[in-house]
DOVO-124934 format. One record per residue (C-alpha): residue number from 0; x negated, y negated, z negated; residue in one letter. Coordinates in Angstrom, 3 decimals. Each point is the difference from the previous one (the first is absolute). Example, Ala and Ser with C-alpha at 12.3 -4.5 7.8 and 13.67 -1.06 7.14 Angstrom:
2
+------+----------+----------+----------+-------+
! voba !        X !        Y !        Z ! fivex !
+------+----------+----------+----------+-------+
!    0 !  -12.300 !    4.500 !   -7.800 !     a !
!    1 !   -1.370 !   -3.440 !    0.660 !     s !
+------+----------+----------+----------+-------+
This chain:
76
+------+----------+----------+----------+-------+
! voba !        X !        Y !        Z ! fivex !
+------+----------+----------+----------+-------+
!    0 ! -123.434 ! -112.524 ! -105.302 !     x !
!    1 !   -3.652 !   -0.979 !   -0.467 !     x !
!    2 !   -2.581 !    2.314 !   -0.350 !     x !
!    3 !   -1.296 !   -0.800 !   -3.180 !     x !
!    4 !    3.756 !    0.968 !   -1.044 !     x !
!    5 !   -0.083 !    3.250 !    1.770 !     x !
!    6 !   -3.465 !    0.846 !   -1.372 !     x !
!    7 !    1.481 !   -1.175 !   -3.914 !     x !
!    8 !    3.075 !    2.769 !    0.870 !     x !
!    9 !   -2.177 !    2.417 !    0.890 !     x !
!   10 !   -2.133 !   -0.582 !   -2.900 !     x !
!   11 !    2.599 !    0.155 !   -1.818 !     x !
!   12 !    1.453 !    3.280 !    0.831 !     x !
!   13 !   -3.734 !    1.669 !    0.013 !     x !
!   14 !   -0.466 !   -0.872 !   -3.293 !     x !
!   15 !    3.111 !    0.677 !   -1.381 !     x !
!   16 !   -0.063 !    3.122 !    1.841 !     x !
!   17 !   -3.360 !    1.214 !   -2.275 !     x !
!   18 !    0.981 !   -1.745 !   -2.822 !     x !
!   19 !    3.159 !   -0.025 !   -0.614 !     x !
!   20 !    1.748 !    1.580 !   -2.853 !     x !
!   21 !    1.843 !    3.200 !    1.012 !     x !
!   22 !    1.990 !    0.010 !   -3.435 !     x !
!   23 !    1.546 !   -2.752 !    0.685 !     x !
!   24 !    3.560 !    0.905 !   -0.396 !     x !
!   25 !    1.745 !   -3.573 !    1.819 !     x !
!   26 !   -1.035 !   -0.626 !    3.964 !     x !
!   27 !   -1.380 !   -3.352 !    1.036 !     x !
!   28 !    3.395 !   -0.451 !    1.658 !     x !
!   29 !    1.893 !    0.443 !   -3.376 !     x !
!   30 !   -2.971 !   -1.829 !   -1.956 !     x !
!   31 !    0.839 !   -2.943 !    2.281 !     x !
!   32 !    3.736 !    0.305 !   -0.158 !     x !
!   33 !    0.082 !    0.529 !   -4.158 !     x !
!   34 !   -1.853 !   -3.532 !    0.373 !     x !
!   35 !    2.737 !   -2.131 !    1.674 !     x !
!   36 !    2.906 !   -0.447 !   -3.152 !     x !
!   37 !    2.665 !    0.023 !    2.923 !     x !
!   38 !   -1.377 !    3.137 !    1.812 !     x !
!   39 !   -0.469 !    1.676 !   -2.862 !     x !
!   40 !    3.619 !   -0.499 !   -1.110 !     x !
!   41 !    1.529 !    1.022 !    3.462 !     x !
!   42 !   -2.673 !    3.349 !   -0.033 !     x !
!   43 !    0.691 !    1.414 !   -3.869 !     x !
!   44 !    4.226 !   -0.962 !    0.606 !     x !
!   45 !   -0.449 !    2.011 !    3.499 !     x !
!   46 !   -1.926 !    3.311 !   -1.941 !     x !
!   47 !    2.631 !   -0.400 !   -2.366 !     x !
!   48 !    2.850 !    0.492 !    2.309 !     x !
!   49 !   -2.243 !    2.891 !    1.737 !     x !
!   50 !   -0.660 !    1.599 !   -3.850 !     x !
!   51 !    3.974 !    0.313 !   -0.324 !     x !
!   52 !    0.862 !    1.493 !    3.138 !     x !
!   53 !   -2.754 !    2.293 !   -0.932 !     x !
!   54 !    1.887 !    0.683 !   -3.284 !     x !
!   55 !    3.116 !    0.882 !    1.497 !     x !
!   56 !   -1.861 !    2.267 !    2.602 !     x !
!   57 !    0.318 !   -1.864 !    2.824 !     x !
!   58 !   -2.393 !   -1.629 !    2.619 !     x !
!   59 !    0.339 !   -3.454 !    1.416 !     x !
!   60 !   -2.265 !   -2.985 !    0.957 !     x !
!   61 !   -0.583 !   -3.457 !   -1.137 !     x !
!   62 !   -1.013 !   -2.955 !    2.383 !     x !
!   63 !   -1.664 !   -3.460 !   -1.566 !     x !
!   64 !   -1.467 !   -2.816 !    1.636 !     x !
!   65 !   -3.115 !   -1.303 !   -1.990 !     x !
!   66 !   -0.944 !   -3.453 !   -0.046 !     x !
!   67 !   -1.920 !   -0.039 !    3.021 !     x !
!   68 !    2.797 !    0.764 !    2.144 !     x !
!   69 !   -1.176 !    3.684 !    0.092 !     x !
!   70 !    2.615 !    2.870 !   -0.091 !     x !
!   71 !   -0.787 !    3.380 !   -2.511 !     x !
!   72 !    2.113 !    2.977 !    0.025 !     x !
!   73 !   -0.097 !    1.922 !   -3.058 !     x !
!   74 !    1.366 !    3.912 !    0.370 !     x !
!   75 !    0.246 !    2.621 !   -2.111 !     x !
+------+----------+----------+----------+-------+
């Protein structure tokens, strides 16, 4: 990684650290998730499933892979 791209990340985080809105009530993560049509899909269907077994009383866990090959586990 160059350092101009370290110093833009760290930028980055500084200002959004001072910034930032702290009533935001979505995560960058979930912002950028809710932004992909196919990870979106896989994320609401998986809090879904997790909002039933809630329901019914029970606990459980939901596994998805996003887009970018990444793996989220959902629990309740």
């Amino acid at each position: 990684m160059t350092i101009i791209k370290e110093i833009s990340i760290s930028m980055k985080s500084v200002l959004d650290t001072f910034f930032g809105s702290d009533t935001d009530v979505m995560s960058d993560r979930v912002r950028e998730i809710m932004s992909n049509p196919d990870d979106k899909k896989n994320y609401l269907e998986a809090l879904s499933k997790l909002k039933k077994l809630e329901e019914d009383g029970k606990q459980g866990k939901e596994t998805i892979t996003l887009s970018n090959n990444q793996k989220l586990e959902l629990t309740t």
